[in-house]
C-alpha positions as a Markdown table, in Angstrom:
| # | Residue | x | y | z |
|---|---|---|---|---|
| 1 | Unk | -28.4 | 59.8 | 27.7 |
| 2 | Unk | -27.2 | 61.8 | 24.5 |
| 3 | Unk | -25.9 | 58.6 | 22.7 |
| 4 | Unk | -29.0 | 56.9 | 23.8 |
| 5 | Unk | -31.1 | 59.9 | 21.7 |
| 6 | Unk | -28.1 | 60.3 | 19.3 |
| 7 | Unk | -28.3 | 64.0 | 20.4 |
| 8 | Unk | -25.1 | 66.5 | 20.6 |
| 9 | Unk | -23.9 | 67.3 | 24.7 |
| 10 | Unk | -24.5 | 71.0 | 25.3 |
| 11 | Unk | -21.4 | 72.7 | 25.5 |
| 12 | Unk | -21.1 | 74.6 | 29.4 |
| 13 | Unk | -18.4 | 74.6 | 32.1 |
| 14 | Unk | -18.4 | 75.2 | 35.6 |
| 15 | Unk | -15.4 | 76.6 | 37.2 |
| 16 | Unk | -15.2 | 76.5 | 41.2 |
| 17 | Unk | -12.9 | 79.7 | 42.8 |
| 18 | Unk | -10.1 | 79.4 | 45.1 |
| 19 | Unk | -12.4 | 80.6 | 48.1 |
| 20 | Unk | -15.4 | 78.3 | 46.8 |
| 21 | Unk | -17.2 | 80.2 | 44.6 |
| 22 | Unk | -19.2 | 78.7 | 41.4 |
| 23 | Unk | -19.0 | 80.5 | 38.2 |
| 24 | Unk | -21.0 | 78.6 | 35.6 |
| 25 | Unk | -21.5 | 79.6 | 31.3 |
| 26 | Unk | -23.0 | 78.4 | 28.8 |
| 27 | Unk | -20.5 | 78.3 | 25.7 |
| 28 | Unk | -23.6 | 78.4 | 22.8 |
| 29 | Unk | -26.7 | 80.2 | 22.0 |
| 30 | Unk | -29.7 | 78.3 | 23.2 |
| 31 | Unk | -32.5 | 80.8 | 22.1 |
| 32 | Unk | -35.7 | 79.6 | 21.9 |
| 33 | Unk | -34.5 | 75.9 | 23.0 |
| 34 | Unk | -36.0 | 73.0 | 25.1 |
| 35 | Unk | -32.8 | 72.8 | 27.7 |
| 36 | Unk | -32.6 | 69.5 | 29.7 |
| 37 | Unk | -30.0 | 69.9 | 32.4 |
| 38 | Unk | -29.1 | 67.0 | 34.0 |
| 39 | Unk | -27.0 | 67.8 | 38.0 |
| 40 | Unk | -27.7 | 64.8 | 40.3 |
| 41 | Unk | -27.4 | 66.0 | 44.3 |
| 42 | Unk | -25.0 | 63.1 | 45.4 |
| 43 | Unk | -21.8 | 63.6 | 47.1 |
| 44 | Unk | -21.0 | 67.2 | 47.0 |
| 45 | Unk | -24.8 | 68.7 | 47.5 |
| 46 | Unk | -24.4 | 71.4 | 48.5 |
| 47 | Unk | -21.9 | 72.3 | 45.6 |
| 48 | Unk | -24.0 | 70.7 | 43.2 |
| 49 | Unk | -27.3 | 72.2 | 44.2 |
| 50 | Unk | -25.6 | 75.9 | 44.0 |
| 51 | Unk | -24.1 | 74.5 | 40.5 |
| 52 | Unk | -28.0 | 73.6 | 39.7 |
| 53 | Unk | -29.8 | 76.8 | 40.8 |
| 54 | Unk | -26.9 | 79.0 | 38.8 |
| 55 | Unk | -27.1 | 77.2 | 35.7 |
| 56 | Unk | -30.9 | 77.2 | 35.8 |
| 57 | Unk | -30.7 | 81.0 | 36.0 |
| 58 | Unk | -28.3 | 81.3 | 33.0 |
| 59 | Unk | -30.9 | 79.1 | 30.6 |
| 60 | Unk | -33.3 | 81.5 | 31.5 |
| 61 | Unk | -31.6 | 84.7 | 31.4 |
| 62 | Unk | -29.9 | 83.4 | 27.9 |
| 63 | Unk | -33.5 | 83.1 | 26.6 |
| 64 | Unk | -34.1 | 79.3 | 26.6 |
| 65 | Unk | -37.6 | 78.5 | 25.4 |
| 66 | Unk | -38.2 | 76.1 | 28.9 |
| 67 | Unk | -35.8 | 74.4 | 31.1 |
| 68 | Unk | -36.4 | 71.0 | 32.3 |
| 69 | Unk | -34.3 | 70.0 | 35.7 |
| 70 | Unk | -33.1 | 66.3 | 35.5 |
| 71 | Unk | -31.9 | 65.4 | 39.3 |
| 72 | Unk | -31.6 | 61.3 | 39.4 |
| 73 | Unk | -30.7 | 61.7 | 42.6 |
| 74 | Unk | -32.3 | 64.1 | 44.8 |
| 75 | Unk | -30.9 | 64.2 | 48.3 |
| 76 | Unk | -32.4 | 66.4 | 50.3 |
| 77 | Unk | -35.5 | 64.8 | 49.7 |
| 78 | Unk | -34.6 | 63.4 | 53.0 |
| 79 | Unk | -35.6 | 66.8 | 55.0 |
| 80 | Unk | -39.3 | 66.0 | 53.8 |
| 81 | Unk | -41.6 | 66.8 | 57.4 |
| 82 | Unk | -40.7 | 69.1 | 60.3 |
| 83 | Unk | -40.4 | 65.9 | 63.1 |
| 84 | Unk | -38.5 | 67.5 | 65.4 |
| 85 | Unk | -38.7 | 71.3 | 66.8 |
| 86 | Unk | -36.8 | 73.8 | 65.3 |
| 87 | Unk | -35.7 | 72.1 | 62.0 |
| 88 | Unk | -36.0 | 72.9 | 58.3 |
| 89 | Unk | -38.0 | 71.1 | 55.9 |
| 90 | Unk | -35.1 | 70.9 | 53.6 |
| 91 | Unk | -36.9 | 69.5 | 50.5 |
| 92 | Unk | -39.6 | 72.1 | 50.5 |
| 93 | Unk | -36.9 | 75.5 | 50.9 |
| 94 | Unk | -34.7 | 73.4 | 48.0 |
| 95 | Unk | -37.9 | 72.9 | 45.5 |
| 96 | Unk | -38.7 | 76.6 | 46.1 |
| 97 | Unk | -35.3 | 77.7 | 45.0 |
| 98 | Unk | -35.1 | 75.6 | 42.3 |
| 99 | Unk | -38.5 | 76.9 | 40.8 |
| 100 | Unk | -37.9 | 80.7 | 41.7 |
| 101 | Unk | -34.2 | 79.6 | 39.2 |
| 102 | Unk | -36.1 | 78.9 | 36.4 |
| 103 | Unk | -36.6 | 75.7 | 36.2 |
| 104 | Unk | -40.6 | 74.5 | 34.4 |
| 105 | Unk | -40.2 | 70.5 | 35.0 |
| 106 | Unk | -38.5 | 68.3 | 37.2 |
| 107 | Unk | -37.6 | 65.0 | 36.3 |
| 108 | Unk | -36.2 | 62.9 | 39.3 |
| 109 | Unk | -35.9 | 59.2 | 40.2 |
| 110 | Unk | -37.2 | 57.7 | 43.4 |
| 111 | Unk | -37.6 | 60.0 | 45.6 |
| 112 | Unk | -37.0 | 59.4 | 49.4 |
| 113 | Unk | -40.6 | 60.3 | 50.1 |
| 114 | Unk | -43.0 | 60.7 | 47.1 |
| 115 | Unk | -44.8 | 63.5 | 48.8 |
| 116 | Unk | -41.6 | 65.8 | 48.2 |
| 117 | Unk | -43.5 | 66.0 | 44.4 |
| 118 | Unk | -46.1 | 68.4 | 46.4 |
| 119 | Unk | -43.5 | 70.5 | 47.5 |
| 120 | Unk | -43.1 | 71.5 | 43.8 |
| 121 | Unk | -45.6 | 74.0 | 41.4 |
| 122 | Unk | -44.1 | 72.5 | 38.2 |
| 123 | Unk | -44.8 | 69.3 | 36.9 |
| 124 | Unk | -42.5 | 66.7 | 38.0 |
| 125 | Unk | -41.9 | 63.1 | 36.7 |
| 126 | Unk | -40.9 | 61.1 | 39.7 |
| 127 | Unk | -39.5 | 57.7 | 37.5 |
| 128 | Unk | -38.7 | 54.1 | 39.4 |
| 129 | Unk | -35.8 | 51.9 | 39.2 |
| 130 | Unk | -37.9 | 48.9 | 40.1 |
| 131 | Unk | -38.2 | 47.9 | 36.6 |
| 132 | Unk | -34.5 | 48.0 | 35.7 |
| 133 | Unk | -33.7 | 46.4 | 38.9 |
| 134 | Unk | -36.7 | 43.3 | 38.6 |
| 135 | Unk | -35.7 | 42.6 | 35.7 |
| 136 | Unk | -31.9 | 42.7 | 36.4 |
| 137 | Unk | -32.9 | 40.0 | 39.2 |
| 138 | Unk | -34.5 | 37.7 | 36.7 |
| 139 | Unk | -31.4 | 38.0 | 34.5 |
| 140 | Unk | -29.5 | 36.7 | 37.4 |
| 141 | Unk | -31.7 | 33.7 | 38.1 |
| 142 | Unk | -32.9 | 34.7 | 41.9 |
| 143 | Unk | -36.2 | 35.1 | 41.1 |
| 144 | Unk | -37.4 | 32.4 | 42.1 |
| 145 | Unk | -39.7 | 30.3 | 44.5 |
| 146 | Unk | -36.9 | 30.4 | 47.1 |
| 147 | Unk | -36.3 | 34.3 | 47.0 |
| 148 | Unk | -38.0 | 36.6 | 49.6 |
| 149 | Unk | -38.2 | 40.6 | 49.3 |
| 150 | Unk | -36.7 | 41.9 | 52.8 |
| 151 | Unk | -37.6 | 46.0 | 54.0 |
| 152 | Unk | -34.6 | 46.9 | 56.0 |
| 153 | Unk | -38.2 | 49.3 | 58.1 |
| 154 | Unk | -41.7 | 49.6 | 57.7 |
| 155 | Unk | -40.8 | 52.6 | 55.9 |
| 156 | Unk | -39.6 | 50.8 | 52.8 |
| 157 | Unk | -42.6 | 48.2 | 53.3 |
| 158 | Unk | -44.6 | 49.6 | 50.3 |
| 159 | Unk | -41.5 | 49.7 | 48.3 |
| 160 | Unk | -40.3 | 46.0 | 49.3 |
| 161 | Unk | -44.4 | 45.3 | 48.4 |
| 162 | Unk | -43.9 | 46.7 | 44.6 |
| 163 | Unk | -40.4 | 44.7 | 44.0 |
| 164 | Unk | -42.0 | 41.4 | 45.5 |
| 165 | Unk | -45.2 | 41.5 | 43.8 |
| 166 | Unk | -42.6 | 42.3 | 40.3 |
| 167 | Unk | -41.3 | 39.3 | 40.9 |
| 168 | Unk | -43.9 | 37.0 | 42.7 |
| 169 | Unk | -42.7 | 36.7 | 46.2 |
| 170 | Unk | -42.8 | 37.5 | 50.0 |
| 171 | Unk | -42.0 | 39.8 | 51.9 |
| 172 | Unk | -40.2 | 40.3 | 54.9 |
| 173 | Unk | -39.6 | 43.5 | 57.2 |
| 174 | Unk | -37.2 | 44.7 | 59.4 |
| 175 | Unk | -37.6 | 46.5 | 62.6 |
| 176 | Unk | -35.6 | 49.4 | 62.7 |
| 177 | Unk | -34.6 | 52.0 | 64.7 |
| 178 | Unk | -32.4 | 55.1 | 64.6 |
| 179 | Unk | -32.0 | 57.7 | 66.9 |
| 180 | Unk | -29.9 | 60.1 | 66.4 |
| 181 | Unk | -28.4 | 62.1 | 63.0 |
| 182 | Unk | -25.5 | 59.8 | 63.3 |
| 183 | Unk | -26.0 | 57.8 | 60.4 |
| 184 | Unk | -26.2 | 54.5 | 62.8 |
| 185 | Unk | -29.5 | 52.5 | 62.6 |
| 186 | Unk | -29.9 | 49.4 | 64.7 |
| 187 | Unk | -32.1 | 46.5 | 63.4 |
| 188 | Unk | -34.2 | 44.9 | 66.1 |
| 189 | Unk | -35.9 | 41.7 | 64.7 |
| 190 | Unk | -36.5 | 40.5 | 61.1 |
| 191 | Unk | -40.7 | 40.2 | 60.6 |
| 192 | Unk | -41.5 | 37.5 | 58.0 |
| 193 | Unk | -40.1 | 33.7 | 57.2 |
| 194 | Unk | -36.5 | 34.0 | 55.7 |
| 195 | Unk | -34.5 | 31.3 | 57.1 |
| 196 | Unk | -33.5 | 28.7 | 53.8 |
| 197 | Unk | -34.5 | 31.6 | 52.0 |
| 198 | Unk | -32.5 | 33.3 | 49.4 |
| 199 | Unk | -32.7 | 37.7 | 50.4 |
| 200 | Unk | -33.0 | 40.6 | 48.7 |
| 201 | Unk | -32.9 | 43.8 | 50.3 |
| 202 | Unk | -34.5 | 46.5 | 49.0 |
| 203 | Unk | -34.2 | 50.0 | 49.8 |
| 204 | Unk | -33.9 | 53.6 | 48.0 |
| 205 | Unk | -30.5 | 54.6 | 49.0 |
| 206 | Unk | -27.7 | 53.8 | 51.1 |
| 207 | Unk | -24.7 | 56.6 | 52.5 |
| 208 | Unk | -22.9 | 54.3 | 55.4 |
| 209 | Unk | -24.0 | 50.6 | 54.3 |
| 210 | Unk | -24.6 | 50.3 | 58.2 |
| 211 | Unk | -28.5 | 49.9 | 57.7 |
| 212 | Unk | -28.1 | 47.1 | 54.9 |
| 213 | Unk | -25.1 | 45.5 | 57.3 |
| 214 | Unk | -27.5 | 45.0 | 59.7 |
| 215 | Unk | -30.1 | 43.8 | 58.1 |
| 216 | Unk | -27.7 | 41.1 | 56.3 |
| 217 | Unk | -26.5 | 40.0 | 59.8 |
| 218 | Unk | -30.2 | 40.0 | 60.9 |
| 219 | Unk | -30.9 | 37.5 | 58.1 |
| 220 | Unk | -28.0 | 35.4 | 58.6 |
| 221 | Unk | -28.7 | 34.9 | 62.2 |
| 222 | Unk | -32.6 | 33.5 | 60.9 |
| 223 | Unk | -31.2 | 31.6 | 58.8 |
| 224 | Unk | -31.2 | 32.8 | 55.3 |
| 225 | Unk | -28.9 | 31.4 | 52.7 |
| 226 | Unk | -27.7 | 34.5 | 50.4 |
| 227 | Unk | -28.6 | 37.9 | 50.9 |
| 228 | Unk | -28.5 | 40.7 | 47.9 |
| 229 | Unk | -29.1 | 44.3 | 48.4 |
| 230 | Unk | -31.1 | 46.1 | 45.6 |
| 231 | Unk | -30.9 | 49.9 | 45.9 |
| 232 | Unk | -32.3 | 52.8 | 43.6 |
| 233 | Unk | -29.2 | 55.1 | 44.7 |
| 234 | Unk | -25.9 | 54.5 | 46.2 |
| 235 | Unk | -24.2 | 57.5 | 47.8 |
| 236 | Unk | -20.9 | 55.7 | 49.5 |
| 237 | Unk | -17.7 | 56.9 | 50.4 |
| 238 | Unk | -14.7 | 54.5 | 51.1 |
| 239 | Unk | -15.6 | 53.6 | 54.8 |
| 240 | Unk | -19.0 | 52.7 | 53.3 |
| 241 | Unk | -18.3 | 50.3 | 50.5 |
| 242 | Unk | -15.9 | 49.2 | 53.4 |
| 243 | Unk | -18.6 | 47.9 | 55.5 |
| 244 | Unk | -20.5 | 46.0 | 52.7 |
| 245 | Unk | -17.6 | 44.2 | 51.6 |
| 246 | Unk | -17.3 | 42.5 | 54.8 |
| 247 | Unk | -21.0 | 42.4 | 55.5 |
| 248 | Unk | -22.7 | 39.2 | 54.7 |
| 249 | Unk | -23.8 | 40.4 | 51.7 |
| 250 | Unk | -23.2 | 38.4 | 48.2 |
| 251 | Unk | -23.8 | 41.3 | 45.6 |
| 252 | Unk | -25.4 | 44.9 | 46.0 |
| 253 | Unk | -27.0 | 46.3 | 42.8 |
| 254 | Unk | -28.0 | 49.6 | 42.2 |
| 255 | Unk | -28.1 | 52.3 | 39.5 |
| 256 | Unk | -25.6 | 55.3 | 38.2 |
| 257 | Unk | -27.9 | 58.0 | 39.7 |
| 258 | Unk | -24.5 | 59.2 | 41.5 |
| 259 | Unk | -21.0 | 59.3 | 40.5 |
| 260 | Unk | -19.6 | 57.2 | 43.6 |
| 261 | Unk | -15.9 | 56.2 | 42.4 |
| 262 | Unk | -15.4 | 54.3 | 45.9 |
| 263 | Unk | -18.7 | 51.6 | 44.7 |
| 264 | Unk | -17.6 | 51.3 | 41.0 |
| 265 | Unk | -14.2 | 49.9 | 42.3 |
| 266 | Unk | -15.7 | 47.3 | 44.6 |
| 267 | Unk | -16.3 | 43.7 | 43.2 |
| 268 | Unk | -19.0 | 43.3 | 44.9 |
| 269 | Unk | -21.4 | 46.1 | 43.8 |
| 270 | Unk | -22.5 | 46.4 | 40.4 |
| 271 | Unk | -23.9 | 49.0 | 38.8 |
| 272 | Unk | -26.1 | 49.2 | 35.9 |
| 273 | Unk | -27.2 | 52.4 | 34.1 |
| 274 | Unk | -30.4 | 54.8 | 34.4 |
| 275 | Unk | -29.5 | 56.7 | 31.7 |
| 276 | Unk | -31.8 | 55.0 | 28.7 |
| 277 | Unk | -34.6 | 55.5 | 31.5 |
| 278 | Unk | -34.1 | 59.2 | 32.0 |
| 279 | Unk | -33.2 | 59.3 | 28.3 |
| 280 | Unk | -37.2 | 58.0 | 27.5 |
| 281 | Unk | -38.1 | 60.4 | 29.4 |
| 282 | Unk | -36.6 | 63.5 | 27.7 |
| 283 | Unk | -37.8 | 61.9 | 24.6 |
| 284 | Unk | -41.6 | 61.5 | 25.8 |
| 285 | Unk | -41.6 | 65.0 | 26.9 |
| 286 | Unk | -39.9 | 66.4 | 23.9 |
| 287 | Unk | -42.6 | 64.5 | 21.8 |
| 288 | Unk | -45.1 | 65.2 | 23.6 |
| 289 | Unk | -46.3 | 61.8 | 24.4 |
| 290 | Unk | -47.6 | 60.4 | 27.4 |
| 291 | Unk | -45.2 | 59.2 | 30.1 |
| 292 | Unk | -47.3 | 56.1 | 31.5 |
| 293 | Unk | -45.9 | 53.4 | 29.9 |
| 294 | Unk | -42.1 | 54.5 | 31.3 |
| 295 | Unk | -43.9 | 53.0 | 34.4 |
| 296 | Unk | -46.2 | 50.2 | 33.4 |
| 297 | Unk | -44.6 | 48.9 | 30.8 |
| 298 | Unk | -41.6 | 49.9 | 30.1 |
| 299 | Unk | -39.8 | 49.3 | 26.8 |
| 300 | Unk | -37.6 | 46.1 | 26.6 |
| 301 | Unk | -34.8 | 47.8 | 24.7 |
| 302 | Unk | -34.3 | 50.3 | 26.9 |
| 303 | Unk | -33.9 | 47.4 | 29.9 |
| 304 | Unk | -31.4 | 45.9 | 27.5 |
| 305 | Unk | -29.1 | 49.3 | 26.7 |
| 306 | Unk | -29.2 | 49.7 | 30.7 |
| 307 | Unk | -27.5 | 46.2 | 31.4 |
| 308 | Unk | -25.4 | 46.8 | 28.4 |
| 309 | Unk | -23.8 | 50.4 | 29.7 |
| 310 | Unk | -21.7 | 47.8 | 32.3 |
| 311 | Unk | -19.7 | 45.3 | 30.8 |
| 312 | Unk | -19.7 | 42.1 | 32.9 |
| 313 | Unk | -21.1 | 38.5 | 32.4 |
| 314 | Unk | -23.8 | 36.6 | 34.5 |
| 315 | Unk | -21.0 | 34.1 | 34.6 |
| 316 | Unk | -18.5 | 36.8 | 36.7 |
| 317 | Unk | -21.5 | 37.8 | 38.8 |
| 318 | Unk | -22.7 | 34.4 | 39.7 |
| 319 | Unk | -19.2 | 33.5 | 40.5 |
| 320 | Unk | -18.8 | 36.7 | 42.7 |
């Protein structure tokens, strides 16, 4: 993001105690500043949300004009309704903590459910990766008559809707159901015509790969030729990628919302970069300029750095 605006990094550090405590500074004066912190909730949450709410607390106590809370992935947006007795609406205590820290915006990417926005007082700019990822599709020639949009649930119907109507297709759904906190979803039956059909899975995020396994076997058994998985966020650990090297499943795409060393070594998930899209963003608000065409039409060149971030060839994916 800061080469993107050819803008300095702020100079902080975070140092993490020998019984687990978080100490965080900020090594400059930002009097009077605009402060854009950028702490994505990925694989260590709960360390990273305490790292978010202290460091929020410091701009504000160090006399930062406003302090704008970048999370590209926000994952406890998960713990969005109380569907169950006894539980906590997770994404409601976290925005509530985040805001009583100091923070005045939120800017966040694809949330799990867009309603977590109400769960915040202070403006937030919930951005899509549908744009990078359309377009990413067309640049590897699958967007085409012979390509169908699949929703692993009805859940991810409206999503799969958006992506298919990006790229002028149908769309397919898949009957799922999970019940228990296990991580384990089983896929029932495939809705839609798929079989000679080229797939592409569509989802927000992914922690296991066991959802977009079964989906991929569902397709294979109806008959579809390749299936692709398109994801906004991928939060995988090694038994994870595991399971989607040997799924059926030709390439998975998805964005650098997390830092997930076991997915950047696997050959068969790419990942392209969010970072010009969050980057617009920062610069829209700065500027005081509207933040509409980040989601109608969103600049070509900023498509472009994204794919560029990742240095591969069509040629190495096609052959993949």
């Amino acid at each position: 993001m800061c080469d993107y605006l050819g803008s300095p990094m702020g100079d902080c550090e975070t140092i993490i105690f020998s019984e687990g405590n978080t100490f965080v500074r900020i090594n400059e004066s930002i009097r009077n500043s605009d402060v854009y912190f950028v702490q994505t909730l990925g694989l260590h949450p709960n360390d990273e949300f305490a790292e978010l709410l202290f460091f929020m607390d410091a701009f504000k106590r160090a006399s930062a004009n406003s302090v704008t809370a970048i999370i590209p992935y926000f994952s406890y947006a998960k713990g969005d309704k109380k569907d169950e007795p006894r539980v906590s609406i997770r994404a409601r205590v976290c925005a509530e903590c985040i805001e009583l820290a100091g923070a005045d915006r939120i800017i966040t990417m694809d949330l799990h459910a867009a309603q977590v926005q109400g769960f915040f007082k202070v403006p937030v700019d919930h951005l899509y990766a549908e744009p990078l990822l359309a377009q990413y599709a067309r640049r590897l020639g699958i967007a085409n008559d012979d390509l169908v949009v699949v929703s692993p649930d009805a859940g991810s119907a409206k999503r799969a809707r958006s992506m298919a109507d990006a790229l002028g297709c149908s769309v397919a759904i898949g009957d799922k159901m999970r019940v228990a906190h296990d991580e384990n979803a089983k896929v029932l039956e495939i809705i839609g015509a798929v079989k000679g059909k080229n797939c592409l899975v569509v989802d927000d995020f992914t922690i296991s790969g066991g959802t977009l396994a079964e989906v991929a076997h569902g397709l294979k058994d109806k008959g579809a030729k390749d299936v692709y998985a398109f994801l906004s966020h991928v939060v995988l650990q090694e038994k994870g990628v595991e399971r989607i090297e040997k799924s059926p499943i030709k390439l998975l795409v998805t964005t650098d919302t997390v830092d997930c060393p076991a997915a950047e070594a696997s050959d068969k998930i790419h990942i392209i970069s969010a970072a010009p899209m969050f980057a617009e963003a920062v610069r829209h608000i700065h500027d005081k300029q509207s933040m509409s065409t980040l989601f109608n039409n969103p600049p070509m060149h900023m498509l472009d750095e994204s794919f560029h971030t990742r240095q591969m060839t069509m040629k190495d994916l096609i052959k993949r």
